[in-house]
C-alpha positions as CSV (number, residue, x, y, z in Angstrom):
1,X,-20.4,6.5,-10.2
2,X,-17.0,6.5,-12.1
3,X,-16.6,4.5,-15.6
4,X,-15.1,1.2,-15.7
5,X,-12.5,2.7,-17.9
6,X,-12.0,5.5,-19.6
7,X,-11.4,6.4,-23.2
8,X,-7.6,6.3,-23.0
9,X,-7.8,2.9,-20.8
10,X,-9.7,1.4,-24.0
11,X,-6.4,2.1,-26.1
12,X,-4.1,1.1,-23.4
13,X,-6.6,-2.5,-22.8
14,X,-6.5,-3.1,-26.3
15,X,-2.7,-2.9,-26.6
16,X,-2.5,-5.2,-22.6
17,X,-5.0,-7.9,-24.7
18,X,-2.5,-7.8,-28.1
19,X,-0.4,-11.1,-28.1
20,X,3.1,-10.3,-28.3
21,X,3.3,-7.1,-26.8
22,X,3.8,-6.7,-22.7
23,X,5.0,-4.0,-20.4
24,X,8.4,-3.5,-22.2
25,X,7.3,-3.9,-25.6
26,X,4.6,-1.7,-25.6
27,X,7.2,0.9,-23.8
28,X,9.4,0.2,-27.1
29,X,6.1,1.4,-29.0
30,X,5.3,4.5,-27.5
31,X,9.2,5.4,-27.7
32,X,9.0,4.8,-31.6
33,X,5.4,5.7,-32.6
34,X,4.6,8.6,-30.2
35,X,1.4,7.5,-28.2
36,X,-0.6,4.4,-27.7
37,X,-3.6,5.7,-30.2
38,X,-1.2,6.6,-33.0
39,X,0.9,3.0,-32.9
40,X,-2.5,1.4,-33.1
41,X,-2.5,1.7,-37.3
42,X,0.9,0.8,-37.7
43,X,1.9,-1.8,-40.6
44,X,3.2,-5.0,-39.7
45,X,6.3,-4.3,-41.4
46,X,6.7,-0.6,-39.6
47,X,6.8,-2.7,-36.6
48,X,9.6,-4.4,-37.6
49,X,11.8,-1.2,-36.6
50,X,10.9,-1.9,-32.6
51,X,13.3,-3.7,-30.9
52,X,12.7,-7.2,-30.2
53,X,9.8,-7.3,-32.6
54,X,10.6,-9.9,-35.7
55,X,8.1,-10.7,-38.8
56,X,5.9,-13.2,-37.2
57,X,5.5,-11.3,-34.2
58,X,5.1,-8.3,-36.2
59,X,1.9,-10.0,-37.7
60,X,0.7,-11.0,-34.2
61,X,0.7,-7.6,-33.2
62,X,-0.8,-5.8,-36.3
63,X,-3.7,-7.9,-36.0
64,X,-4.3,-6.8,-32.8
65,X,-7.2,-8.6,-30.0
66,X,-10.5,-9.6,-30.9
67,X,-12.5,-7.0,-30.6
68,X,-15.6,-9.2,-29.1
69,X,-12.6,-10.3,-26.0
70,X,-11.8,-6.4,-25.8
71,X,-16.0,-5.9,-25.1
72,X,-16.1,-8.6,-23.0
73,X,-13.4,-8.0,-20.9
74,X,-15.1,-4.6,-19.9
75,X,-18.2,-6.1,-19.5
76,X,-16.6,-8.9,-17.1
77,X,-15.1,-6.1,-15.0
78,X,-18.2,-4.0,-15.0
79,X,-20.2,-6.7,-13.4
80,X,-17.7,-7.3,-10.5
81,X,-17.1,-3.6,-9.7
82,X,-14.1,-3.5,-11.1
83,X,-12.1,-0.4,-12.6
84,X,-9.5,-0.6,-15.5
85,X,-7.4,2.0,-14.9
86,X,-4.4,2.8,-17.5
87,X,-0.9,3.7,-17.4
88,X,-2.0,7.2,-18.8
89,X,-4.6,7.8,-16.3
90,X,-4.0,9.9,-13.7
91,X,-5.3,7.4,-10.7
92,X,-2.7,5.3,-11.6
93,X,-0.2,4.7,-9.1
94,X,3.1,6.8,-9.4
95,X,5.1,4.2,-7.6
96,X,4.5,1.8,-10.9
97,X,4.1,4.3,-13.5
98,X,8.0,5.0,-13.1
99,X,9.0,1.3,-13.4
100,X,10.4,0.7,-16.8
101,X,8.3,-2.8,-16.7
102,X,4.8,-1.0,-15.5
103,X,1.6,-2.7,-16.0
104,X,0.1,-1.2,-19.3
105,X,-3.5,-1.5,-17.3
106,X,-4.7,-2.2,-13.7
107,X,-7.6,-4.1,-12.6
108,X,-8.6,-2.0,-9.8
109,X,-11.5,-3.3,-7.1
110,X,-12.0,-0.9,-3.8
111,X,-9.9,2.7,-4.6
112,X,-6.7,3.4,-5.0
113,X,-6.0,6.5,-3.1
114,X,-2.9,9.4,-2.5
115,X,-2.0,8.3,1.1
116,X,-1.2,4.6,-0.5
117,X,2.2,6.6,-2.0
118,X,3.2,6.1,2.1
119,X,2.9,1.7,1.8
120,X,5.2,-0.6,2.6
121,X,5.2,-4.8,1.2
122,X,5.1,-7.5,3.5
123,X,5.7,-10.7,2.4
124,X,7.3,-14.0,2.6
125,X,6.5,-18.1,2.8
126,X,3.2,-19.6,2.5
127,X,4.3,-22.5,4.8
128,X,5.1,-20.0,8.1
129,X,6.1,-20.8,11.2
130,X,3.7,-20.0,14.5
131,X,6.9,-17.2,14.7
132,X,6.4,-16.1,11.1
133,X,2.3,-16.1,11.4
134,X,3.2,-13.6,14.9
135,X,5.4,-11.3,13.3
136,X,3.7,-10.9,10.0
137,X,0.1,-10.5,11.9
138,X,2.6,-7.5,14.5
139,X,4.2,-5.7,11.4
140,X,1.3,-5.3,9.5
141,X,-0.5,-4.0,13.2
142,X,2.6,-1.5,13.6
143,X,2.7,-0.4,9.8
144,X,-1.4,0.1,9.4
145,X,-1.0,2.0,12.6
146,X,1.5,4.7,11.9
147,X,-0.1,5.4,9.1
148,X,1.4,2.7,5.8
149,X,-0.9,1.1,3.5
150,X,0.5,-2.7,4.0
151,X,0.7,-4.5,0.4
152,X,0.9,-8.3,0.0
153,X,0.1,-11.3,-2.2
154,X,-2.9,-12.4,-0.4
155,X,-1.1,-15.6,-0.3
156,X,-1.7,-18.0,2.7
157,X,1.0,-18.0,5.3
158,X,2.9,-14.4,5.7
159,X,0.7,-12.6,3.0
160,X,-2.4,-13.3,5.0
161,X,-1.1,-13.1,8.4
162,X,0.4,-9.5,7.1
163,X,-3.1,-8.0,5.7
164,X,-5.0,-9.3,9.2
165,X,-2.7,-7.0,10.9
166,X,-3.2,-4.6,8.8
167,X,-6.8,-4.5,8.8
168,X,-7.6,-5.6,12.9
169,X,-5.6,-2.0,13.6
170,X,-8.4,-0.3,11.6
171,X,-5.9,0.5,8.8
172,X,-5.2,0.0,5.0
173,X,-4.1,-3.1,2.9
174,X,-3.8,-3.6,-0.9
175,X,-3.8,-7.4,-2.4
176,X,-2.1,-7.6,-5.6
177,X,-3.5,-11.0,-7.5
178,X,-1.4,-13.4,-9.4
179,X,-4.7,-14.0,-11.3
180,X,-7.4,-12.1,-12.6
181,X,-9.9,-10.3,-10.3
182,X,-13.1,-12.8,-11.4
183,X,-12.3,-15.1,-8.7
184,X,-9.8,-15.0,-5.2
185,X,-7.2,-17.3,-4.7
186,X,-6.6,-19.3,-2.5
187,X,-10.2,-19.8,-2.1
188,X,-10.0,-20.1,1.7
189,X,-8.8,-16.1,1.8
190,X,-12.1,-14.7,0.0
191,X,-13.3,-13.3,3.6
192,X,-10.1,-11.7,4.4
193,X,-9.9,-10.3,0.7
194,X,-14.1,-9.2,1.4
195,X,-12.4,-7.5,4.6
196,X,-9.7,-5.4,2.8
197,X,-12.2,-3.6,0.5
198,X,-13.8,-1.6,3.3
199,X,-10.7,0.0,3.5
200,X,-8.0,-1.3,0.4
201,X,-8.2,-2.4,-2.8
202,X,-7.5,-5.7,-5.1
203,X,-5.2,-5.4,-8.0
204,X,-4.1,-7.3,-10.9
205,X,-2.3,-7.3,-14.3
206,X,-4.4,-10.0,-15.9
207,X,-7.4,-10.0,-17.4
208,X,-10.7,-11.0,-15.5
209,X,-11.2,-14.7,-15.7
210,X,-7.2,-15.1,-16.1
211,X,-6.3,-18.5,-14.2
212,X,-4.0,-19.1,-11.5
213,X,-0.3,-20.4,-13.3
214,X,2.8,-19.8,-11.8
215,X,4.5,-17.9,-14.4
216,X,2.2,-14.8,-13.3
217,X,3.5,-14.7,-9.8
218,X,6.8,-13.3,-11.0
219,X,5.0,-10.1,-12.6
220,X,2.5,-10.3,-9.6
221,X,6.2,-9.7,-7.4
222,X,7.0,-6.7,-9.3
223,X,3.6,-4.8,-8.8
224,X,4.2,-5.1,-5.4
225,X,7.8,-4.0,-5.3
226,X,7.0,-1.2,-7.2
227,X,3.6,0.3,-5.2
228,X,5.8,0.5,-2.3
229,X,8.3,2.6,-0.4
230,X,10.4,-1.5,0.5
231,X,10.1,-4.6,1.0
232,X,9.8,-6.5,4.4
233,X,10.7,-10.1,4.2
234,X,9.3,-12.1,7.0
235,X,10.9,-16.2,6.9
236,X,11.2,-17.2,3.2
237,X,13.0,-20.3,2.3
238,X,16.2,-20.5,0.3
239,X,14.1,-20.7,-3.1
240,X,11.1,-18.6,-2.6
241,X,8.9,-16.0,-4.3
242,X,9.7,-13.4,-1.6
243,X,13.0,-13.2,-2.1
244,X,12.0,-12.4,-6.0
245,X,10.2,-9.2,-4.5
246,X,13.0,-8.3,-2.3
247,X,15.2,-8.6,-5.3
248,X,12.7,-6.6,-7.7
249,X,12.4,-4.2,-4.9
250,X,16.3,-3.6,-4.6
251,X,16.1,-3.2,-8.4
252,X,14.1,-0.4,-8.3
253,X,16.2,1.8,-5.7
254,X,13.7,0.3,-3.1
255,X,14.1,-0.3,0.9
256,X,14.5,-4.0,1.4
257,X,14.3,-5.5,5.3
258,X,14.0,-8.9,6.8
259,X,13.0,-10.3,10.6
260,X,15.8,-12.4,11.4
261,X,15.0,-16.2,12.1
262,X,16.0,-19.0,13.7
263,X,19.3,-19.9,12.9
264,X,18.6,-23.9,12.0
265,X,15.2,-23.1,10.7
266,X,14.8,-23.7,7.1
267,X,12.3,-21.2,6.6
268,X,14.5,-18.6,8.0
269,X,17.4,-19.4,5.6
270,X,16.6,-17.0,2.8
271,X,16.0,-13.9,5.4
272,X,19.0,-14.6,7.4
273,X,20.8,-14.7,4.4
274,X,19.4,-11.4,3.2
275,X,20.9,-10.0,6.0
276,X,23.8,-11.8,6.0
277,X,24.7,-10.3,2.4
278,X,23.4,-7.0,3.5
279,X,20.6,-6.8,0.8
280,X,18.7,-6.6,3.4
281,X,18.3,-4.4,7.1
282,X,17.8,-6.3,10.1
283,X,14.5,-5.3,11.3
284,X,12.9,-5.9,14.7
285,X,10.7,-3.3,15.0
286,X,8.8,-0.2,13.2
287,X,11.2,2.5,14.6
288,X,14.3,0.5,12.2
289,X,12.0,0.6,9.1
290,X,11.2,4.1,9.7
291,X,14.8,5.3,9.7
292,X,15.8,3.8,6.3
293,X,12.9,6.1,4.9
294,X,14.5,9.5,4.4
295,X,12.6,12.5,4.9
296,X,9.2,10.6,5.5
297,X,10.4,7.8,8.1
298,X,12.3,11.3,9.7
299,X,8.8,12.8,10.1
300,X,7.3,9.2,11.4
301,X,9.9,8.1,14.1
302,X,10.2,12.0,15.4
303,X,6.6,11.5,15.6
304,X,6.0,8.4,17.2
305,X,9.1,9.1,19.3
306,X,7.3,11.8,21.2
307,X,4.2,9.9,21.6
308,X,6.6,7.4,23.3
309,X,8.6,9.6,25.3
310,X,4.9,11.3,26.7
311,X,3.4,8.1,27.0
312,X,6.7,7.3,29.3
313,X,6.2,10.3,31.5
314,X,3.2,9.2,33.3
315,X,1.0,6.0,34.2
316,X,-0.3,3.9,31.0
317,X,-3.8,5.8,30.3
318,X,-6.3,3.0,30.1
319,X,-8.5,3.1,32.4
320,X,-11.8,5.1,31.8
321,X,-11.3,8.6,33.5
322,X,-7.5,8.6,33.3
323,X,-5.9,11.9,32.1
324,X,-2.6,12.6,30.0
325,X,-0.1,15.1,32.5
326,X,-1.0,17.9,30.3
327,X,-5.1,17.7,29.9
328,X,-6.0,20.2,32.4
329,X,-7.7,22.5,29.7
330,X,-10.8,21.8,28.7
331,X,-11.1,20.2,25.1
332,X,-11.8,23.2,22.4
333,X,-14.6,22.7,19.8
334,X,-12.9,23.0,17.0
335,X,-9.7,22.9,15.3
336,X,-9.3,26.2,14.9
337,X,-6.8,28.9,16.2
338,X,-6.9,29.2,20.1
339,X,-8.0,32.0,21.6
340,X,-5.9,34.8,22.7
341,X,-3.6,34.3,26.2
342,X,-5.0,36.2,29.4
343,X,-3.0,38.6,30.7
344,X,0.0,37.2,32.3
345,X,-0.3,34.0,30.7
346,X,2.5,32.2,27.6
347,X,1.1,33.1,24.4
348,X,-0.3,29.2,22.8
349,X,1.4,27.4,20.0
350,X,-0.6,28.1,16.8
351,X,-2.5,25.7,15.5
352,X,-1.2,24.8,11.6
353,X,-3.9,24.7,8.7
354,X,-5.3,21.6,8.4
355,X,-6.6,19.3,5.8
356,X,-10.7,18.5,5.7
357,X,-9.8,15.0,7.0
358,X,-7.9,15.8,9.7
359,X,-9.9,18.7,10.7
360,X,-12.8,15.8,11.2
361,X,-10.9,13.7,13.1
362,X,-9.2,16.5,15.3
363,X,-13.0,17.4,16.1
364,X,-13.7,13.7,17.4
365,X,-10.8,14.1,19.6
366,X,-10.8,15.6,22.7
367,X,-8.2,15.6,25.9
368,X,-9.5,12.4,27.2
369,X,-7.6,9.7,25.4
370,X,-9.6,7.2,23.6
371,X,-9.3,4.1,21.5
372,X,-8.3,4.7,17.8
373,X,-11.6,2.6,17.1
374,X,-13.8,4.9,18.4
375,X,-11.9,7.8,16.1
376,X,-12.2,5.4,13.0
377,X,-16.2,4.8,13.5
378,X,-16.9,8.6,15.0
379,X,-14.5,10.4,12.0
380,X,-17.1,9.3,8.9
381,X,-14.1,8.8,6.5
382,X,-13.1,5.6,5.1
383,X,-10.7,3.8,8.0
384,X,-7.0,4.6,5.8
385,X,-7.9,8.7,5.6
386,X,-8.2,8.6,9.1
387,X,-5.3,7.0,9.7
388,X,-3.7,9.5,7.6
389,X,-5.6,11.9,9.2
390,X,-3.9,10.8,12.3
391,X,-0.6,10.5,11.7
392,X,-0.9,14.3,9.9
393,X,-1.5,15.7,13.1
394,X,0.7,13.8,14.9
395,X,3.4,15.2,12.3
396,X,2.3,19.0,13.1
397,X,1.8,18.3,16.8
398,X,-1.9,18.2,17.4
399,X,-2.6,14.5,18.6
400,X,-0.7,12.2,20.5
401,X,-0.8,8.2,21.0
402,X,-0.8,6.3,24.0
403,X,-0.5,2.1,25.0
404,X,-3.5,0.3,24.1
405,X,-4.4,1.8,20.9
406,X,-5.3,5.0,22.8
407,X,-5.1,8.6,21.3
408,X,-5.9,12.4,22.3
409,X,-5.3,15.8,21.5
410,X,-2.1,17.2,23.0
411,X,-2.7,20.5,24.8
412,X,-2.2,23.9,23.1
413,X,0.1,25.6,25.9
């Protein structure tokens, strides 16, 4: 079992704990003092020379935390499961670690894993329309699907609706708290935030049994901004917290997108503004988030464009017993190279090298399409590697997708 923190993260706690000193401060510090250990001895008045740091806060600093709330505090997140994970470790997520405002520590609960680099945010009013509630719940189905970790607030309204989709298509979903990990808030989404660790992770900036104030939302915005690839804002209001994220995430050379809303709705004015003042890409479905992406939405829409265009060909495959145009062969035993053509027969494609995960999943496929739940249980890897999994061997031409949540190996010929 890993640590709750390691011997770098008690440095980097003790300096998150220290009043006076947050993300930008403490970036000042390791500018003018070298490293986070060697700052830690620094006179009061040799902190003077940082930027923004006058006599009295100076003093604040030198004295540093208590080292009984530093004990605690690891304590507190031992006892809920909970890792502290430091700008300095190498778990930490790149995606923040480049922001010149990262978090100087993470409370992490579930895992934080390599495929959560490919995540997009959705978020936008607590007070959503039926229309919001639908299109939150769909976006987070389409993202999880083709493969995106889906990060949100855990917020009622959008937030919530967002990480449902996200976890009833088997995928991955990261809440980032605007309080500390002790306790979930709003109280009502403790089972959906239960639900997101079989597959995702809470996170938060604060310390364990930090209380819900509305001055940490703003910094709760950022973290999300920054773990992802952009932004998709679904209804928000003329004044509201998502368009802080969508800002945040423009800030940060970012994607931003919004679903466009009824014209006379209120809850639809900021979005429709968004788009209106081009901050923002009008976005009605996965294929227009996937071509703002570069190289990696390229890879995702040419994939999910040939599962389309295959799917198109024939009849929907659905029923039990239904085959895919191109299934005559029976389904190999492994993922390995085929075997060599017969005589008169097209040589096969060959078969790229594959990862352990996707070789496992490739091996619970066979020609007969089947649901994407029965991969997920039958694969023995936590729901977003197979996912992953998935959408790696759609990229290299292995697997394909069908309506109804169906997939199946493509044929080798």
């Amino acid at each position: 079992m890993r640590a709750t923190i390691t011997d770098v993260g008690r440095v980097y706690l003790r300096w998150a704990l220290t009043d006076g000193v947050g993300p930008l401060t403490f970036t000042r510090l390791l500018i003018q003092f070298g490293d986070a250990e060697a700052a830690l001895g620094v006179s009061a008045r040799a902190l003077q020379a940082v930027m923004g740091i006058g006599p009295e806060k100076a003093d604040r600093i030198a004295r540093g935390p208590d080292p009984d709330d530093l004990a605690r505090e690891i304590d507190a997140a031992a006892a809920a499961g909970v890792q502290i994970v430091a700008k300095a470790d190498p778990d930490y997520p790149e995606g923040l670690r480049r922001l010149p405002d990262a978090p100087i520590v993470l409370f992490v609960k579930g895992a934080l894993r390599p495929t959560d680099a490919i995540a997009l945010a959705v978020v936008g009013s607590r007070r959503c329309t039926i229309y919001g509630s639908e299109q939150a719940r769909r976006f987070g189905e389409l993202l999880a699907g083709a493969g995106f970790t889906v990060v949100s607030g855990l917020a009622r309204g959008i937030d919530a609706f967002a990480h449902h989709g996200a976890v009833e298509a088997g995928g991955r979903s990261i809440a980032v708290m605007g309080r500390g990990l002790g306790q979930v808030y709003p109280p009502e989404n403790a089972a959906l935030a239960e639900k997101l660790l079989e597959a995702g992770a809470w996170i938060s900036e604060l310390p364990m049994q930090a209380a819900v104030r509305a001055e940490n939302f703003p910094g709760r915005n950022r973290i999300i901004a920054g773990l992802t690839l952009g932004t998709l804002v679904v209804e928000a209001a003329a004044r509201s917290g998502a368009l802080i994220t969508a800002r945040l995430a423009a800030e940060y050379n970012r994607e931003v997108f919004a679903v466009p809303g009824r014209v006379q709705d209120p809850m639809s004015i900021g979005t429709n503004a968004l788009i209106r003042d081009s901050a923002a890409k009008l976005v009605t479905c996965l294929e227009d988030i996937l071509d703002e992406l570069g190289d990696v939405g390229a890879r995702l829409k040419q994939s999910t464009s040939g599962a389309a265009a295959d799917a198109g060909a024939g009849p929907l495959f659905g029923a039990e017993g239904a085959r895919p145009p191109d299934t005559d062969a029976p389904a190999p035993t492994s993922a390995g190279p085929p075997q060599p053509p017969a005589p008169g027969e097209s040589a096969p494609r060959p078969v790229p090298v594959l990862s352990l995960s996707e070789k496992r999943v490739y091996d619970v496929l066979g020609y007969e399409p089947v649901l994407q739940d029965v991969v997920l249980r039958g694969a023995g890897l936590p729901p977003g590697e197979v996912l992953a999994a998935i959408t790696g061997l759609e990229l290299k031409g292995l697997v394909r997708r069908f309506p109804g949540n169906l997939i199946a190996r493509r044929g080798l010929a």
